[in-house]
TINUVEX-907075 format. One record per atom (N, C-alpha, C, CB): x, y, z; residue number from 0; residue in one letter. Coordinates in steps of 0.2 Angstrom, whole numbers. Glycine has a CB too. Example, Ala and Ser with C-alpha at 12.3 -4.5 7.8 and 13.67 -1.06 7.14 Angstrom:
- 66 / -28 / 39 / 0 / a $
- 62 / -22 / 39 / 0 / a $
- 66 / -16 / 39 / 0 / a $
- 57 / -22 / 45 / 0 / a $
- 64 / -11 / 35 / 1 / s $
- 68 / -5 / 36 / 1 / s $
- 64 / 0 / 39 / 1 / s $
- 70 / -3 / 29 / 1 / s $
***
This chain:
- 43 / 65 / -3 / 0 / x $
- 43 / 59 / 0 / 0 / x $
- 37 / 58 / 5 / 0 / x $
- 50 / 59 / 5 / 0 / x $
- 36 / 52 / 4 / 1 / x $
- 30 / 48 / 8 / 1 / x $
- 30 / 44 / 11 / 1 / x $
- 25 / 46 / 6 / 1 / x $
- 26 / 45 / 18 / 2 / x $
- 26 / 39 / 24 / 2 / x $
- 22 / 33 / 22 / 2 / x $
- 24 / 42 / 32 / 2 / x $
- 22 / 27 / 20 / 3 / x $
- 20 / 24 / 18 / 3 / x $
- 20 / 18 / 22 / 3 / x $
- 21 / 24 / 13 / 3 / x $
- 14 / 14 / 23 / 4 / x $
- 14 / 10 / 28 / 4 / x $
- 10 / 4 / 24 / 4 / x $
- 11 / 14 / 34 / 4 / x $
- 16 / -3 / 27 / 5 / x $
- 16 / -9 / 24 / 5 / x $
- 14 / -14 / 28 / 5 / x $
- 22 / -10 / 22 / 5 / x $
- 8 / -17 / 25 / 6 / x $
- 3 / -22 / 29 / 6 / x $
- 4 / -28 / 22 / 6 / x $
- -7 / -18 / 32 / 6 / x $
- 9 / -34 / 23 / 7 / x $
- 13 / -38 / 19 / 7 / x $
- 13 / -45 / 24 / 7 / x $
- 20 / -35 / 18 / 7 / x $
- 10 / -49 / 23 / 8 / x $
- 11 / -54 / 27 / 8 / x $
- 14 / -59 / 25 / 8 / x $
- 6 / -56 / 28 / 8 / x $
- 20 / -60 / 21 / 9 / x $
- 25 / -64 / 19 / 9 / x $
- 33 / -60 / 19 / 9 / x $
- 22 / -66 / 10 / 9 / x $
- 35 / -62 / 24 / 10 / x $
- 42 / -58 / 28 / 10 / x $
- 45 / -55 / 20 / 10 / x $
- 50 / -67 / 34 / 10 / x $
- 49 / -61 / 15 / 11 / x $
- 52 / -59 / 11 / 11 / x $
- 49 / -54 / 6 / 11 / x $
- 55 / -65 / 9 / 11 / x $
- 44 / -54 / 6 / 12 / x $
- 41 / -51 / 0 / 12 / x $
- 39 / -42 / 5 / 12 / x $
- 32 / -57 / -4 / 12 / x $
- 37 / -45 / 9 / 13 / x $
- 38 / -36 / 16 / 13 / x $
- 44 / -34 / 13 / 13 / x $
- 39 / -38 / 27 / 13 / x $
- 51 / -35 / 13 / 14 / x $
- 57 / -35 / 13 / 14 / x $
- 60 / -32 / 9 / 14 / x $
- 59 / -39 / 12 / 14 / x $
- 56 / -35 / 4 / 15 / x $
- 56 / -31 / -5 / 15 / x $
- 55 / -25 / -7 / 15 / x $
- 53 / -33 / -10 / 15 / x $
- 47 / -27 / -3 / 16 / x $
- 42 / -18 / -4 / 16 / x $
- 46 / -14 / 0 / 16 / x $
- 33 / -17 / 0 / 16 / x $
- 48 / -16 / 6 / 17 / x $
- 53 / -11 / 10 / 17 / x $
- 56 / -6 / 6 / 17 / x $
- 57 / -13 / 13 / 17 / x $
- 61 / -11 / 2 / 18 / x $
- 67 / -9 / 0 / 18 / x $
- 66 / -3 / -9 / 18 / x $
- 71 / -17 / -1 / 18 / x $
- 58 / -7 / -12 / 19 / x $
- 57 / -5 / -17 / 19 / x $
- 54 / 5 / -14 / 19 / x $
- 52 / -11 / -22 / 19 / x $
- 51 / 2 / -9 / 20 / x $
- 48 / 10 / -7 / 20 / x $
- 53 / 14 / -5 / 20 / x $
- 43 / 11 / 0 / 20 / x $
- 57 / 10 / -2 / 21 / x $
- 65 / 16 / -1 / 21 / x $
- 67 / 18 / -6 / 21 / x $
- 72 / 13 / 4 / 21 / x $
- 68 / 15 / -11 / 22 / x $
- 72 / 17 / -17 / 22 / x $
- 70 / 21 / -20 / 22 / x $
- 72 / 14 / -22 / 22 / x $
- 62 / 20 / -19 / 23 / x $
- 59 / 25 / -25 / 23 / x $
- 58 / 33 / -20 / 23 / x $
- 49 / 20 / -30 / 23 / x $
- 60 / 34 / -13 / 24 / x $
- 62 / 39 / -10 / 24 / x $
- 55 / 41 / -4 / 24 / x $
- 63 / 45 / -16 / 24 / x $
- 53 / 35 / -2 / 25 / x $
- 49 / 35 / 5 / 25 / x $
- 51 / 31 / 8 / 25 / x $
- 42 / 34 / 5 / 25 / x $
- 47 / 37 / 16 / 26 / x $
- 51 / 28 / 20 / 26 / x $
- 44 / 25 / 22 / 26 / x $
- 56 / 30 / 28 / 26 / x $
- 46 / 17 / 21 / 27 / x $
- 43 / 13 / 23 / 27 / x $
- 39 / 10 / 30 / 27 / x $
- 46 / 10 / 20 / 27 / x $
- 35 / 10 / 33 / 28 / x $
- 34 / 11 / 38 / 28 / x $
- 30 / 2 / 39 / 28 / x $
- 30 / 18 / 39 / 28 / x $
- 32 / -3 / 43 / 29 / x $
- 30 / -9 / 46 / 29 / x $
- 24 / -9 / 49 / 29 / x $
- 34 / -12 / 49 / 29 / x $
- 21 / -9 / 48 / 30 / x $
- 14 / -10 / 52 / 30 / x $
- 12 / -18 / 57 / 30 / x $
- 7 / -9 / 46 / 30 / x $
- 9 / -17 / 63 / 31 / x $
- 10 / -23 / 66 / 31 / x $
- 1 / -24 / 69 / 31 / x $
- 18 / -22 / 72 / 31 / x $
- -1 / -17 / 70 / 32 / x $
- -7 / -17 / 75 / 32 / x $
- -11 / -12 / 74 / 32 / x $
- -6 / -17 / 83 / 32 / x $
- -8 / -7 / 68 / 33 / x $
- -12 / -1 / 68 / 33 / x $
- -10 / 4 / 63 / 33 / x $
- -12 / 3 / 74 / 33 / x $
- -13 / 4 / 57 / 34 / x $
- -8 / 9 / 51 / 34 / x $
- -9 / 15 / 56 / 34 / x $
- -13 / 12 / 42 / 34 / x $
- -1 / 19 / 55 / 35 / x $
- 1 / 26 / 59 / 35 / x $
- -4 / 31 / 57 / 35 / x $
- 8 / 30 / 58 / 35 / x $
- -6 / 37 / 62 / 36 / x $
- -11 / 40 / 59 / 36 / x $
- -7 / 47 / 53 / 36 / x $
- -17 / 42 / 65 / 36 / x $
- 1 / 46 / 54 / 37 / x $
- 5 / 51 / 50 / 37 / x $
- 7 / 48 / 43 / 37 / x $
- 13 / 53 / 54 / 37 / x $
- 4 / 41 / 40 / 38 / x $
- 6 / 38 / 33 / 38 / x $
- 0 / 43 / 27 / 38 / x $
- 5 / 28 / 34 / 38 / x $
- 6 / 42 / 23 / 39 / x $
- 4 / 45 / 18 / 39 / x $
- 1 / 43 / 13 / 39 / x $
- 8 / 49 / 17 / 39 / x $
- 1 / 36 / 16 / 40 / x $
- -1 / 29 / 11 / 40 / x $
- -1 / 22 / 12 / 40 / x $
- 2 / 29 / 5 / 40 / x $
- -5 / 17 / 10 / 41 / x $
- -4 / 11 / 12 / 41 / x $
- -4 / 6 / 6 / 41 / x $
- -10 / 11 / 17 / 41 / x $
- 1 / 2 / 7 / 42 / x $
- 3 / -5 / 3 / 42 / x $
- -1 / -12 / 7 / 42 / x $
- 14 / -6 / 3 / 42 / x $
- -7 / -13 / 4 / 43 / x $
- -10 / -18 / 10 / 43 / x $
- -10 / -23 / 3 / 43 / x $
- -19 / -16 / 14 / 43 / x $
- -9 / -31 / 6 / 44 / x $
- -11 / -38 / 4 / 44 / x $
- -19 / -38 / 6 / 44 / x $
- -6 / -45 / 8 / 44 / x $
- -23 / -38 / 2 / 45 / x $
- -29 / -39 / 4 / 45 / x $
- -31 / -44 / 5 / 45 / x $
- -32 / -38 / 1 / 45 / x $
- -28 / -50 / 1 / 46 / x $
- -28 / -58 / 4 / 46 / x $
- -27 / -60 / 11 / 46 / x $
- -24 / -61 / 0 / 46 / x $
- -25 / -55 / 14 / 47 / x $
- -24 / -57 / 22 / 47 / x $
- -28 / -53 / 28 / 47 / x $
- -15 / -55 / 23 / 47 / x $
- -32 / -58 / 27 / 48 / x $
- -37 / -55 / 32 / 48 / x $
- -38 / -48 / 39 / 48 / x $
- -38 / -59 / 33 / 48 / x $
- -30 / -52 / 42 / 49 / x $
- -30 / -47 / 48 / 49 / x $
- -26 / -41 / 45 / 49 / x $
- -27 / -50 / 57 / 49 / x $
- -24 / -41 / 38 / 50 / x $
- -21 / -33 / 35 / 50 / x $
- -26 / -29 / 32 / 50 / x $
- -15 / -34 / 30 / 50 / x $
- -29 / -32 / 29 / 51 / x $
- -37 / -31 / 26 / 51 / x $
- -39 / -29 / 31 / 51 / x $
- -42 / -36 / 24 / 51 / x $
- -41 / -30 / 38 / 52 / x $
- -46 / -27 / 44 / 52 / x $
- -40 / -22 / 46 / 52 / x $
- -49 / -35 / 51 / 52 / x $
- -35 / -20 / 45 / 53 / x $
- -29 / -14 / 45 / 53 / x $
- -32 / -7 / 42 / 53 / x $
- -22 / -17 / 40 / 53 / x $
- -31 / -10 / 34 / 54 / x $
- -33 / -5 / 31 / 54 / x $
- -39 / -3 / 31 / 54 / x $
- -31 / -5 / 27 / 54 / x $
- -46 / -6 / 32 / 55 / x $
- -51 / -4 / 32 / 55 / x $
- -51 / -2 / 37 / 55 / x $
- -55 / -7 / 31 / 55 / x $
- -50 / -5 / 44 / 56 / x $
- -51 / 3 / 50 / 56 / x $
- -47 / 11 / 47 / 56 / x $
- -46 / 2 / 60 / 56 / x $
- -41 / 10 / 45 / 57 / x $
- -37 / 16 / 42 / 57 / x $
- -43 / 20 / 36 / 57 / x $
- -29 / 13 / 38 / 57 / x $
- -46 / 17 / 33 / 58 / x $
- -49 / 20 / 28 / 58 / x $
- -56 / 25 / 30 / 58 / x $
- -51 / 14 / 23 / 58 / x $
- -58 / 20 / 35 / 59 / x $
- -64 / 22 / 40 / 59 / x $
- -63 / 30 / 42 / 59 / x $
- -64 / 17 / 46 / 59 / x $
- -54 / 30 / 46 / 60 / x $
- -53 / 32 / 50 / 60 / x $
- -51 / 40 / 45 / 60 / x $
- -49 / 29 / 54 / 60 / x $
- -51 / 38 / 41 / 61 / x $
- -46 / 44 / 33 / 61 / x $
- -48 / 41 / 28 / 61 / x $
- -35 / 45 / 33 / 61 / x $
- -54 / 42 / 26 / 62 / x $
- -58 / 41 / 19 / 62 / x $
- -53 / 44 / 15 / 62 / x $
- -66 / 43 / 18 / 62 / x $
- -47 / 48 / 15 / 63 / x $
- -44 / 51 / 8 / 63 / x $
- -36 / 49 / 9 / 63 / x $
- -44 / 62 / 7 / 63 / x $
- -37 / 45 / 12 / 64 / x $
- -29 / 39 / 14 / 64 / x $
- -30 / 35 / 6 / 64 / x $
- -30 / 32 / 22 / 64 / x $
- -25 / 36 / 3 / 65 / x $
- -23 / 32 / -3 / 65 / x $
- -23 / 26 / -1 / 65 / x $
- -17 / 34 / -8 / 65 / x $
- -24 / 20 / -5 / 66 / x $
- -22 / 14 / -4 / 66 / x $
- -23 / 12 / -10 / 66 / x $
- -26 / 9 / 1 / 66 / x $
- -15 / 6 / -8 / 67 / x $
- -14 / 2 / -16 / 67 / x $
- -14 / -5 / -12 / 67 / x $
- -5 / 3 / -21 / 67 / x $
- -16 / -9 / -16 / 68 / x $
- -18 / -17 / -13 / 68 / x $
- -12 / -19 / -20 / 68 / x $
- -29 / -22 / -14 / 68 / x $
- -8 / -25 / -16 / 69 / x $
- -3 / -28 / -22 / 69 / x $
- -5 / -34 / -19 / 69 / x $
- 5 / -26 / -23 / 69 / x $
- -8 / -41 / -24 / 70 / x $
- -11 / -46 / -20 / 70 / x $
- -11 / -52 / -25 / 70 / x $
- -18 / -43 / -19 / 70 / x $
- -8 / -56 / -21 / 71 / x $
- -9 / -64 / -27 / 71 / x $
- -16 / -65 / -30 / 71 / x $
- -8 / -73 / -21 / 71 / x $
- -21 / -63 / -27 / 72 / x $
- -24 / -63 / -30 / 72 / x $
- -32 / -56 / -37 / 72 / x $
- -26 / -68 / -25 / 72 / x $
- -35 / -61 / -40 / 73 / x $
- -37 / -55 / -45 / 73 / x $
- -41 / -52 / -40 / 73 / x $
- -41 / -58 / -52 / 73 / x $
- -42 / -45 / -42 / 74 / x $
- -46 / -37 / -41 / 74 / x $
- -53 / -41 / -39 / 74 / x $
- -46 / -31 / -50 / 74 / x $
- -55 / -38 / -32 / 75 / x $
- -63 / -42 / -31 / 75 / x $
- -67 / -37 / -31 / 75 / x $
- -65 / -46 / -23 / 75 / x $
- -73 / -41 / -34 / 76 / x $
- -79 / -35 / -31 / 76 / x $
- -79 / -33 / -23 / 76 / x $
- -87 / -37 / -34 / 76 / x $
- -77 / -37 / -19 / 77 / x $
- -79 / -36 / -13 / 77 / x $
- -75 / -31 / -7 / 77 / x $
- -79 / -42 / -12 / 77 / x $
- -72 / -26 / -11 / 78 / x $
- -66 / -21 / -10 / 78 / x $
- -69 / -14 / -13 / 78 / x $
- -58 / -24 / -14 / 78 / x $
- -75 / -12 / -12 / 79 / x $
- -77 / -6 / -15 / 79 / x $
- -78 / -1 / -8 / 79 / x $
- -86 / -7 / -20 / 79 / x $
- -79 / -3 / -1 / 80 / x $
- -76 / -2 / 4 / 80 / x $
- -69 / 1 / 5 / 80 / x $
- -76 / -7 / 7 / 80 / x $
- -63 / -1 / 4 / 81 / x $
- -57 / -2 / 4 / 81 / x $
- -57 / 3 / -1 / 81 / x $
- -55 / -10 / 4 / 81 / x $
- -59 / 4 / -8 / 82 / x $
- -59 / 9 / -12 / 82 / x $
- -51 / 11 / -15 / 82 / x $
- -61 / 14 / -9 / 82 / x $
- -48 / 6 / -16 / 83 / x $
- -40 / 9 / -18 / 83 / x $
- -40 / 11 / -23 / 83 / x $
- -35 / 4 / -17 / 83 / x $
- -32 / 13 / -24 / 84 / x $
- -30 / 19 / -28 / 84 / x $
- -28 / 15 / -35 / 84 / x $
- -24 / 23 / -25 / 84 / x $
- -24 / 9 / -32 / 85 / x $
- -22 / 7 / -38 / 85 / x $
- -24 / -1 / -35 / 85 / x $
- -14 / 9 / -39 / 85 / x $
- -23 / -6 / -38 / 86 / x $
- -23 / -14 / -37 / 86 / x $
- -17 / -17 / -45 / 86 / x $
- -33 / -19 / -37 / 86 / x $
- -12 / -21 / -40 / 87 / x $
- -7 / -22 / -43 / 87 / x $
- -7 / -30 / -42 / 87 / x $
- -1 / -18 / -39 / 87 / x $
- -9 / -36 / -47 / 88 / x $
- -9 / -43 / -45 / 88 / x $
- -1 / -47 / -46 / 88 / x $
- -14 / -46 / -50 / 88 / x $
- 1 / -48 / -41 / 89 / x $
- 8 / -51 / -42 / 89 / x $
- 9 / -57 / -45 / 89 / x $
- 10 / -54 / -37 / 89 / x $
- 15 / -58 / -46 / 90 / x $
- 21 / -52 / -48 / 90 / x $
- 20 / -49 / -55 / 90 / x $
- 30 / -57 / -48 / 90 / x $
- 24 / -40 / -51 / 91 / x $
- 23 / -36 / -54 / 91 / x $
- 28 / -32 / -54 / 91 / x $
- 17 / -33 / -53 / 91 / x $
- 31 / -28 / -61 / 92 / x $
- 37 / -25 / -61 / 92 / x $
- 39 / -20 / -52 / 92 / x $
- 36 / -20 / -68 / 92 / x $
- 44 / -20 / -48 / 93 / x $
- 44 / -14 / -45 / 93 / x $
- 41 / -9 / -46 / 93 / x $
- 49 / -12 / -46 / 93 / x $
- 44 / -5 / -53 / 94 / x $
- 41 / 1 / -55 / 94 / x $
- 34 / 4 / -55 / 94 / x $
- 43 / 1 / -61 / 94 / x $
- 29 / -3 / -56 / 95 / x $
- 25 / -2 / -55 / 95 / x $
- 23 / 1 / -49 / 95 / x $
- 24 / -6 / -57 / 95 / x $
- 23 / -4 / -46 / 96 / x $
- 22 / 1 / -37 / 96 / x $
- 25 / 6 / -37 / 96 / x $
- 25 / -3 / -30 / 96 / x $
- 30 / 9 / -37 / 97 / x $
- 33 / 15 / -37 / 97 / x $
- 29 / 21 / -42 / 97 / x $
- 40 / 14 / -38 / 97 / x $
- 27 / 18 / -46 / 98 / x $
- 21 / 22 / -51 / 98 / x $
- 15 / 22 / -47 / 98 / x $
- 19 / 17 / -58 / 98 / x $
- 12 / 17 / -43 / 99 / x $
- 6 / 17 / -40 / 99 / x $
- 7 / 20 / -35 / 99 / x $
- 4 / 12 / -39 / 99 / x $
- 12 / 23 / -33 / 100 / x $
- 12 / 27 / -25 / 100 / x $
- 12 / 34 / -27 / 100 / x $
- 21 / 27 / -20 / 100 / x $
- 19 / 37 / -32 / 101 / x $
- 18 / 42 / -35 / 101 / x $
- 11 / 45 / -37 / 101 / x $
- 22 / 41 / -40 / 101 / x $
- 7 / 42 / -40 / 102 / x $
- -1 / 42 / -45 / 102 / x $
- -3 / 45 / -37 / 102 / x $
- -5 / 33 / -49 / 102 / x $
- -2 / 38 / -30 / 103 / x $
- -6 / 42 / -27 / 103 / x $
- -7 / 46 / -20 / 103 / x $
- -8 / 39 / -27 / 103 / x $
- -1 / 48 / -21 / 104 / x $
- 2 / 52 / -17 / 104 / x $
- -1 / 60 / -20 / 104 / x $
- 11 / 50 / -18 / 104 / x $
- -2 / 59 / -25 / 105 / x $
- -2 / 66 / -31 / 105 / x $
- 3 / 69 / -34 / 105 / x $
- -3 / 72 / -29 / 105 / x $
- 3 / 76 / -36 / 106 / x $
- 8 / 78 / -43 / 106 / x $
- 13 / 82 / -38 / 106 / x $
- 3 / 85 / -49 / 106 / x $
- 12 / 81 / -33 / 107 / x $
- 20 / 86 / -29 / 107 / x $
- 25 / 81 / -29 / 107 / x $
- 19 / 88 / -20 / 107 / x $
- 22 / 74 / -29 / 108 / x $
- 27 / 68 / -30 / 108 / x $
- 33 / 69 / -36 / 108 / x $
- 23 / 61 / -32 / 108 / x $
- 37 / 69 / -35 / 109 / x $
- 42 / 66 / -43 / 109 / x $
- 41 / 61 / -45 / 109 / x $
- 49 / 66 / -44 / 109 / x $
- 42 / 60 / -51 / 110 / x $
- 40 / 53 / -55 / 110 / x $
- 46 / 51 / -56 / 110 / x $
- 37 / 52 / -62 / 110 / x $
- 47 / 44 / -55 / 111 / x $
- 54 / 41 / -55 / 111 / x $
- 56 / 38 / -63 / 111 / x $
- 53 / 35 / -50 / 111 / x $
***
């Protein structure tokens, strides 16, 4: 289980990831002003700027912090900074994300 920390700027769709990260057996953690420095991973919208300026201090701060971007829009070149694990373009099965945590979390994870 992983502490995973959710930088989502659309309430309902935060809601979902919540629920889909609990399911799949982490807990989900709300980020408001600062990814925690105990997450074991980060779910960032990259399209939203002040969550983007989140995870890039977080990455800064822990260059081996996984990050998965799940994002309305397509995969930029301008995110080789940010360096994520996975990029997921919405909408995208659940499973997926819970695939993209597991992957990056590592092999102590169980696969769902």
């Amino acid at each position: 289980m992983g502490r995973i920390a959710v930088l989502e700027p659309a309430a309902e769709v935060r809601e979902l990831f919540v629920l889909v990260i609990a399911r799949g057996g982490h807990e989900p953690v709300l980020v408001s002003d600062a990814v925690p420095a105990d997450a074991d991973a980060v779910v960032v919208e990259p399209a939203s700027e002040p969550h983007l300026t989140l995870a890039l201090e977080a990455r800064r701060a822990r260059p081996e912090l996984p990050i998965v971007c799940v994002s309305i829009l397509p995969r930029d070149a301008t995110l080789p900074e940010l360096a994520p694990h996975a990029y997921l373009v919405k909408p995208f099965p659940a499973a997926e994300l819970i695939r993209a945590l597991h992957s990056a979390l590592g092999p102590s994870e169980p696969p769902t």
